[in-house]
Every structure is written in C-alpha cells, then in structure tokens.
C-alpha positions in Angstrom: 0.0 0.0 0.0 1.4 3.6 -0.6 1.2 7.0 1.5 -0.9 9.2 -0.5 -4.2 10.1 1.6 -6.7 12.1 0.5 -9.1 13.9 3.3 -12.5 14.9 2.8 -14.8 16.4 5.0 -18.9 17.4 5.1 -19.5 18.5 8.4 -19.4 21.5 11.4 -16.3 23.5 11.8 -15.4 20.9 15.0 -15.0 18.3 12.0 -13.4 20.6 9.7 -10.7 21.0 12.7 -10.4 17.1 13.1 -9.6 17.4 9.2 -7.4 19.3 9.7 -5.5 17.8 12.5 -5.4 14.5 10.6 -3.8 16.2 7.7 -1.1 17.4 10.0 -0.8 13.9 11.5 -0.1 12.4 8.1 2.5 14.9 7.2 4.5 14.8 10.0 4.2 10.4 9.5 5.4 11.2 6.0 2.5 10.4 4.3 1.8 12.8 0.8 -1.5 14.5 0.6 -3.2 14.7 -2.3 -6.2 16.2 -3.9 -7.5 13.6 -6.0 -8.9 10.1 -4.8 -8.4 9.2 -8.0 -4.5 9.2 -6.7 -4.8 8.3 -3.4 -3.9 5.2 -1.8 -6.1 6.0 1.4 -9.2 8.4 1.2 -10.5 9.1 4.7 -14.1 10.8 4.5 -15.5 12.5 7.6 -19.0 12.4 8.1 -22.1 14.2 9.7 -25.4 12.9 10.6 -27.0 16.0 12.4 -30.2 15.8 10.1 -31.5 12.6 7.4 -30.4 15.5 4.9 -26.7 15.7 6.0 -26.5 11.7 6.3 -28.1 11.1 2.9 -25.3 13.7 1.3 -23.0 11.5 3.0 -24.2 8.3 1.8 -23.8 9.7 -1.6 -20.2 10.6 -1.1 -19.3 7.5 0.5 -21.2 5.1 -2.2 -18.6 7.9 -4.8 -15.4 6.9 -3.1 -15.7 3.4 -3.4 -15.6 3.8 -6.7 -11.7 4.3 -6.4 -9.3 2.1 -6.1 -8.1 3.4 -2.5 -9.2 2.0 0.5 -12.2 3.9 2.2 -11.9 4.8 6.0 -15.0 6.9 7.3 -15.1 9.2 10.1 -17.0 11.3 12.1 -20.8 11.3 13.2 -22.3 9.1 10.4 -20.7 5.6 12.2 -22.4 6.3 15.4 -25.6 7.8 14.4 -26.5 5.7 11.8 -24.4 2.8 12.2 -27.4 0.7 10.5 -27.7 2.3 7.8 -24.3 3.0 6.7 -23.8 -1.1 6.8 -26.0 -1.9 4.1 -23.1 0.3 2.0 -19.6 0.0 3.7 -18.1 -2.5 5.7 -15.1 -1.0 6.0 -12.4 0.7 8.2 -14.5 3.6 10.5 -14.0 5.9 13.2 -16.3 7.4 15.5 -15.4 11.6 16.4 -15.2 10.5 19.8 -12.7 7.6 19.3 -10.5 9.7 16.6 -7.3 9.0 18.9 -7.8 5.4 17.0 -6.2 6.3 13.6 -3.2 5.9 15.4 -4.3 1.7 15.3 -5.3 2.0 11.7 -2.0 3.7 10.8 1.0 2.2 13.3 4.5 3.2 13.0 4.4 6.8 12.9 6.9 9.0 14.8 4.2 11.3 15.5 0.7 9.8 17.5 -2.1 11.4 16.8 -3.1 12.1 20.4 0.6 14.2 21.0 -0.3 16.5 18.4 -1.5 20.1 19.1 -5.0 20.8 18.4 -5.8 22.2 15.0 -7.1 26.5 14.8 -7.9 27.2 11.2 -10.8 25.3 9.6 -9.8 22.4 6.8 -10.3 23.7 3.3 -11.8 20.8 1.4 -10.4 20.2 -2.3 -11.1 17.4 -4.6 -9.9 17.9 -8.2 -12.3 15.3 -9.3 -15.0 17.7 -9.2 -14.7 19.6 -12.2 -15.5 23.0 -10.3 -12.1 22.3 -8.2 -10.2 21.2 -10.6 -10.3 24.2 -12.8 -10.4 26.5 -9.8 -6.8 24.6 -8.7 -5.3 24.8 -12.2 -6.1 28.3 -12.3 -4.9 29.4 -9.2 -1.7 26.8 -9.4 -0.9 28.7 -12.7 -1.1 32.1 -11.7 -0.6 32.1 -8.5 -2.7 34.5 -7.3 -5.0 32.8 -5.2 -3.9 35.0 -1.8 -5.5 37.6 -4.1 -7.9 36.5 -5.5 -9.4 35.8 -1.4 -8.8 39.3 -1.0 -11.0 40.6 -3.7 -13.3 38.4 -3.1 -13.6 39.3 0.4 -13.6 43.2 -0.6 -16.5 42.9 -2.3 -18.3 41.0 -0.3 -17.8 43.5 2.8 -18.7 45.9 0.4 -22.3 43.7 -0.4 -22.6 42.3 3.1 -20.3 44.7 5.7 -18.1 43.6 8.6 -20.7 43.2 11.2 -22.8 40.4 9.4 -22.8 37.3 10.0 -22.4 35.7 6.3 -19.3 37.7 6.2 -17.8 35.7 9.5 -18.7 32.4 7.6 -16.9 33.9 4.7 -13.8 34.8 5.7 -13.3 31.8 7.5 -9.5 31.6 6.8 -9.1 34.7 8.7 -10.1 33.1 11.8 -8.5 31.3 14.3 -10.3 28.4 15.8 -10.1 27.5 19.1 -11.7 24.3 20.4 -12.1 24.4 24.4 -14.1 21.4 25.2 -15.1 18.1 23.4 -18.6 16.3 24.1 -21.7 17.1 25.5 -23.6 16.2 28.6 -26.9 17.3 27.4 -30.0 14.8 26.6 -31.8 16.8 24.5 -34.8 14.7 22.7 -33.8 15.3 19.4 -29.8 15.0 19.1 -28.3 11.9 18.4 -24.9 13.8 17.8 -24.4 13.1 21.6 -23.9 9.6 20.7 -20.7 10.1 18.3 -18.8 13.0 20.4 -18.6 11.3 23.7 -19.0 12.5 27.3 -18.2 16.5 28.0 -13.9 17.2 29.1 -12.8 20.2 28.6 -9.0 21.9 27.7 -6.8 22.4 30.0 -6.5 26.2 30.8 -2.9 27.3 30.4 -3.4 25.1 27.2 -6.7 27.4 25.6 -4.4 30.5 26.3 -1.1 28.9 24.7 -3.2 28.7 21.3 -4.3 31.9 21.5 -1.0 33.6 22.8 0.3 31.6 19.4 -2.8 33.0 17.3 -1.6 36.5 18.1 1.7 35.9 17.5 0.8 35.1 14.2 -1.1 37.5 13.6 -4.3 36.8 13.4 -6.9 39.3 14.7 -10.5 37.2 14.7 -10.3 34.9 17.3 -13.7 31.5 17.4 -13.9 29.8 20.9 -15.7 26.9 19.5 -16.9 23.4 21.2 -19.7 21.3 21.2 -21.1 22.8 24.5 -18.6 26.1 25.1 -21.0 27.0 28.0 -20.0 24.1 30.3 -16.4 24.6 29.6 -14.4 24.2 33.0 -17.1 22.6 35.6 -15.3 19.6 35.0 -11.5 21.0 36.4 -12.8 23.7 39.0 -12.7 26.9 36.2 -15.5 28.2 34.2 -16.0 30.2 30.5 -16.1 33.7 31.8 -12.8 32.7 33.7 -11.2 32.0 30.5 -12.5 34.6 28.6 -11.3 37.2 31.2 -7.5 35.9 30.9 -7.9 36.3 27.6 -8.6 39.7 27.7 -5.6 40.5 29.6 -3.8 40.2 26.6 -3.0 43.3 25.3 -3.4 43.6 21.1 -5.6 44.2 18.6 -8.7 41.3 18.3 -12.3 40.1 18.5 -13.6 37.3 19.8 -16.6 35.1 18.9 -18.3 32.7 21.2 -20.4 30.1 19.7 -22.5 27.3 20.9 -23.4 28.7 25.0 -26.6 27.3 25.7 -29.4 29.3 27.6 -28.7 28.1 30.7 -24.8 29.1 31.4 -26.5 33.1 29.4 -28.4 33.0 32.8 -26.0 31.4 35.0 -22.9 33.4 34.0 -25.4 37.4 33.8 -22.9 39.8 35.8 -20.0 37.5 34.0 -21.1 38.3 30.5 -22.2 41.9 31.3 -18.5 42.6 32.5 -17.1 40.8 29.2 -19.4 42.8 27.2 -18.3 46.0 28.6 -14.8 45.2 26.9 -16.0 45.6 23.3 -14.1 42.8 21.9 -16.8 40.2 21.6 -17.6 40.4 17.8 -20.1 37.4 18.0 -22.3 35.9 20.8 -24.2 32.2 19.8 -26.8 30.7 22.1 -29.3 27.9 20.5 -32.5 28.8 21.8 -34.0 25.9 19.7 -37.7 27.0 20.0 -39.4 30.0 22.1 -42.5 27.6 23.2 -41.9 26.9 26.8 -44.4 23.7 25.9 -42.0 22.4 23.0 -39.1 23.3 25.1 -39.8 21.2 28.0 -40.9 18.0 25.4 -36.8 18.8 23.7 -35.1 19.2 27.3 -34.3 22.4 26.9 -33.8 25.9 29.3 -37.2 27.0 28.9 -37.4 30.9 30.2 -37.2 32.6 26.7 -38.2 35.9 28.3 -35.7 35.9 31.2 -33.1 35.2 28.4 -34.6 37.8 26.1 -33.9 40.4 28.8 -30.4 39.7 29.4 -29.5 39.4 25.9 -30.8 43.4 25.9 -28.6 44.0 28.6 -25.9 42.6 27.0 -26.4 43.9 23.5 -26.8 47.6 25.5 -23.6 47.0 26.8 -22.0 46.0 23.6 -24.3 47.4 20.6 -21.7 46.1 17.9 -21.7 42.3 19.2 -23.7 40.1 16.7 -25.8 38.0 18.5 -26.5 34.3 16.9 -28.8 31.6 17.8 -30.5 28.3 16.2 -34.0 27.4 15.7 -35.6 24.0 15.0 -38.7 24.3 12.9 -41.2 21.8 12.5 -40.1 19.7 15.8 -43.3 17.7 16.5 -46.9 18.5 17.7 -45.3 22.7 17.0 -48.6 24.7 16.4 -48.5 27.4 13.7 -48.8 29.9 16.5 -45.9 28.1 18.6 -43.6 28.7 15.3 -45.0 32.4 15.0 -43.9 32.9 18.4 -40.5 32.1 18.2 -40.5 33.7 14.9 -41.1 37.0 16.6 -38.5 36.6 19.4 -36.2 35.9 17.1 -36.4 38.9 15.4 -36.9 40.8 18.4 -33.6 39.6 19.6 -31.6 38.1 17.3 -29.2 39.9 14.6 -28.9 36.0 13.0 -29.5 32.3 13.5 -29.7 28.9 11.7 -32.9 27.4 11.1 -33.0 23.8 10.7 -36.5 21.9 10.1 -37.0 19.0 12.1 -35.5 15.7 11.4 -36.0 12.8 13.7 -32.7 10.7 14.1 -31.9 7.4 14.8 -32.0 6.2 18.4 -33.3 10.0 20.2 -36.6 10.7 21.9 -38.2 12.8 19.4 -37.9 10.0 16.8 -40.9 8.4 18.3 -43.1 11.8 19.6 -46.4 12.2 17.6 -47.7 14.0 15.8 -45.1 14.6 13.5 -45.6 17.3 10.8 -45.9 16.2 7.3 -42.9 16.8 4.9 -45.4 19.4 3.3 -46.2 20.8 5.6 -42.9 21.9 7.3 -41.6 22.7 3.7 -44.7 25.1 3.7 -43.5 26.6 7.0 -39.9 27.3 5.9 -41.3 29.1 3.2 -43.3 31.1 5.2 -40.0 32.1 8.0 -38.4 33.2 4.8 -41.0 35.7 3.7 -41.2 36.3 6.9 -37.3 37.4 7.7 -37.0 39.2 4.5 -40.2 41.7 5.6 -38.4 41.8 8.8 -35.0 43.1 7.4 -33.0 39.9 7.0 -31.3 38.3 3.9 -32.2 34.9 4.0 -29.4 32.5 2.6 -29.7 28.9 1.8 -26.1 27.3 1.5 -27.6 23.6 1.7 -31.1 22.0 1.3 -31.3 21.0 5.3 -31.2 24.4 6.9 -31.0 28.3 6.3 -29.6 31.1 7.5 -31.3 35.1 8.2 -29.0 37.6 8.7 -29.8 41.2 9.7 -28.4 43.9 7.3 -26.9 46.4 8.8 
C-alpha cells in the first residue's frame, strides 16, 4: 500500500478541525496529501449525521469513493448515528469523532501519535480535483498564483455587499479566523440529538493550554479569534474553572482582536449574567451564539431544553446595551413535533426581536433519540410550507435569507 491520503470532509467546523488535524498527522508520519482520490492510496471521508439530509449527502459521497481504487476509511458522526444504515453500504475501516485517537491503530509506526499533536485553529479547506468546479479553480490558481488575491478581492466585495458586522461575512472569511476548540462532548439529553452519541461524554481543555493557542494566534497575527466546542457553555465545571474565567484571561492580553463565542446554551447566558455583562463592557466580543431551539416553553420542555425565553430575552438586551456592535447568533428547530403554527410564529417574533442572525434547521428525527418516536409529526409538506413562510417572513423583517444547503438556512440582519 502507498502513502498518499486524500481527506475529505462534510460536516461543522469541530469536524473541519479534526480534518485538519489529521492532515497534519499524516505529514508529519510522512504520508503525501493529495487532492485527487483518484490518486490516493487512502481516502479518509469524515462524516455528519446532524439531520436525514446531512447523512443522505454523505451516503452519496461515501457510495462515490468506493468507486476508487483506494481503500475507504470513514469518520466522524455518520458511524455512530447511523451505524445501520451506513452497513447496508460500507463494511469497512471507520472511526467514530469520539474515538479519533484510534487512527493511530489504523495507521501504526508513525513517529508522531495522533493524540501528541496540538489541536488544529484554522478550519480544513476541502479540495477534490475530481469535481470539475475544483479542478479548474486549482489549475487556475496553481498557474497564476494568485490565489492569496484573488481571497482578497473576493472578500472586498463581499464587505462591500454584506459589511463587517454580518454574519455571512464571519462564515466567509473563515481563513481569517482562528479556531479555538475548548471542550469536546456534550452532557446534554436533548430529545432530538443523536450527535451526543458520536462526540462522547463532556472534558474540557486544560486552561494554560486554551491561552497557549491563543497567545500563538496572536503571535501570528491573526486578529479574529472563534472559541468553539460542542457545549462552550459548560467549559471548565469539569476541572474547578468556568468560560467567563477564561475569557477574562484572555482579555488580559493586550493587542488588537475580536472574539466570537459560539455554541453557549441558555442556561450558562443565565447562570454566568454579571460575568457576560462585565465581558461585554470590553467591546471585543464580535459574536455571541446561544441555541435557543424553540421559544414555546411547551416544545421546550418536550426537547429538554432551558425554557425561560423571556428571562433570556432580557439579558440578551442588557448585554447587547452593553455592547451594541456584538452580533448575537442563535439556532432554531422548525417543524419539531406537535409545533402549532402559532408556537412557530412565536419564536419567529422573538427571534427577530432579539436576534441579529440564527440557523434554522426543520425537524429531522434521528436514529435512536426521543423525538424520533413523539407524535404527531408534521408532514414533509407541511414543514416545507412553513420554511417558506420564515423566509418571507425574515425578508419583511430586514434579514437576507441564505440557503447554502437544502437542510437548513440562514437570516442575517443587514446592517
């Protein structure tokens, strides 16, 4: 068998940093990376199951690779959350996110172990020159070199279309950002996620380890700082710290940066108030996520969710008071079983009422969760009529409405 590994990756930017990282392990265990499966010896394809959508994508890609002559490992979500189904098309090598320390058993010998290598910060760049889109965009910018500026007018206009303070124009200059993951897993049980199942139990970073990255990230230069996780809210209950105690250190540094903070659930918003209002008053958080989910305190309680939407509303105010150029981000699931129409116009409402942006996912019941089995479900129809409708309905309200995939959305406020 030879070295050449090819790395591809459909999933959340916590994937798109395990990419990442496993590129860097094969590199520094000599292997060549290339961006063609048709010249690999080893593709490794790593996977998301979050909605049916994301895992039938997958399937696709998977039932694609085999057609090369390289041997097939997939990662990720997809081997945990729909284990089942993925067997009736690939009995092959796999590796579940929350087992990734095992390519080091798939691929002995190397000087380097997976688990010894620092964390990845910048967000895989997926490339396969078998798609003809990549392969000309590749030649193209292999011949003239001029991809670095190419990126930068791109990203001139788009600040131009979009501005700074939106949030398609964080997803868009991704390369400009540096990642840092503080936590792995999740101790949640919400009804509807099997994701739990595939990331494992909730451990966070070490402490002097989140600020090494970040002391490197500045000495790098980079300016745009992500503190990113499954669960970023829970970081440091599990070794006597907490988030805003991190966050605080980090402002000690001196410099010029932002930082973003995605993926704090409700719950730590409440628990952490005078915490967040002091961080605010620093002006250096660009973004803000909490998943609200739903504003129905009745659909709320049926997920397993925080389910004081007002209480939240009103400290999200104070906080936005406090820092009036912080974009504030949240997800919604649409169409979650027995939701009234008036239950979705609710949430609708709050979210424009406090929300600059959000994800908006319709329901999709996965493989081995609560929800799977609550009923009534809404027909297919009918949540496809309802998505519809919180398009129309953004757009009246101000937003641009943005549909990268055909599983979710995004509404963004313009500004």
């Amino acid at each position: 068998m030879g070295n050449r590994v090819f790395i591809y990756c459909l999933g959340c930017e916590k994937r798109l940093l395990d990419a990442a990282k496993m590129r860097d392990f094969f590199i520094k265990n000599r292997y060549t990376i290339v961006y063609n499966p048709k010249r690999a010896d080893y593709i490794i394809f790593i996977t998301c199951a979050f909605t049916k959508a994301v895992a039938d994508s997958c399937i696709f890609e998977i039932k694609r690779f085999q057609r090369y002559d390289a041997e097939l490992i997939v990662a990720g979500c997809l081997p945990a959350i729909e284990s089942e189904r993925l067997s009736h098309v690939f009995n092959g090598k796999t590796i579940v996110t929350k087992n990734i320390d095992d390519i080091d058993e798939i691929f002995p010998g190397g000087e380097i172990r997976f688990s010894d290598l620092n964390d990845a910060n910048i967000l895989f760049r997926n490339l396969d020159e078998s798609k003809p889109r990549d392969r000309i965009l590749s030649n193209v910018l292999s011949y003239l070199n001029v991809e670095y500026a190419v990126r930068r007018v791109k990203k001139s206009i788009v600040r131009k279309m979009l501005g700074e303070r939106t949030f398609l124009y964080f997803l868009l200059s991704s390369d400009e950002l540096f990642h840092m993951r503080v936590a792995w897993g999740c101790n949640n049980r919400c009804a509807y996620c099997g994701i739990r199942n595939a990331i494992g139990c909730f451990k966070s970073k070490p402490m002097v380890e989140c600020l090494r990255e970040f002391d490197s990230g500045l000495r790098r230069g980079y300016r745009n700082f992500v503190i990113t996780g499954d669960e970023v809210g829970c970081y440091g209950i599990d070794m006597g710290a907490n988030l805003p105690m991190l966050i605080n250190e980090m402002l000690k540094r001196q410099g010029d940066y932002m930082i973003s903070i995605r993926a704090v659930n409700p719950e730590w918003v409440i628990r952490y108030e005078e915490d967040l209002k002091h961080i605010m008053k620093s002006k250096r958080i660009f973004l803000f996520e909490t998943p609200i989910q739903s504003k129905s305190h009745r659909i709320l309680e049926m997920m397993h969710r925080y389910r004081d939407m007002d209480r939240l509303g009103e400290i999200l105010q104070d906080l936005r008071n406090l820092s009036p150029r912080t974009i504030f981000l949240t997800d919604y699931i649409l169409g979650f079983p027995t939701e009234t129409e008036e239950e979705m116009r609710e949430t609708l409402e709050f979210l424009v009422d406090t929300f600059d942006c959000g994800y908006v996912m319709p329901f999709s019941p996965r493989p081995g969760t609560e929800a799977k089995n609550f009923e009534p479900k809404l027909s297919p129809e009918e949540i496809k009529r309802r998505v519809r409708y919180a398009k129309r309905f953004f757009r009246k309200s101000g937003y641009r409405v943005f549909t990268p995939e055909n599983y979710f959305f995004i509404f963004d406020r313009k500004r």
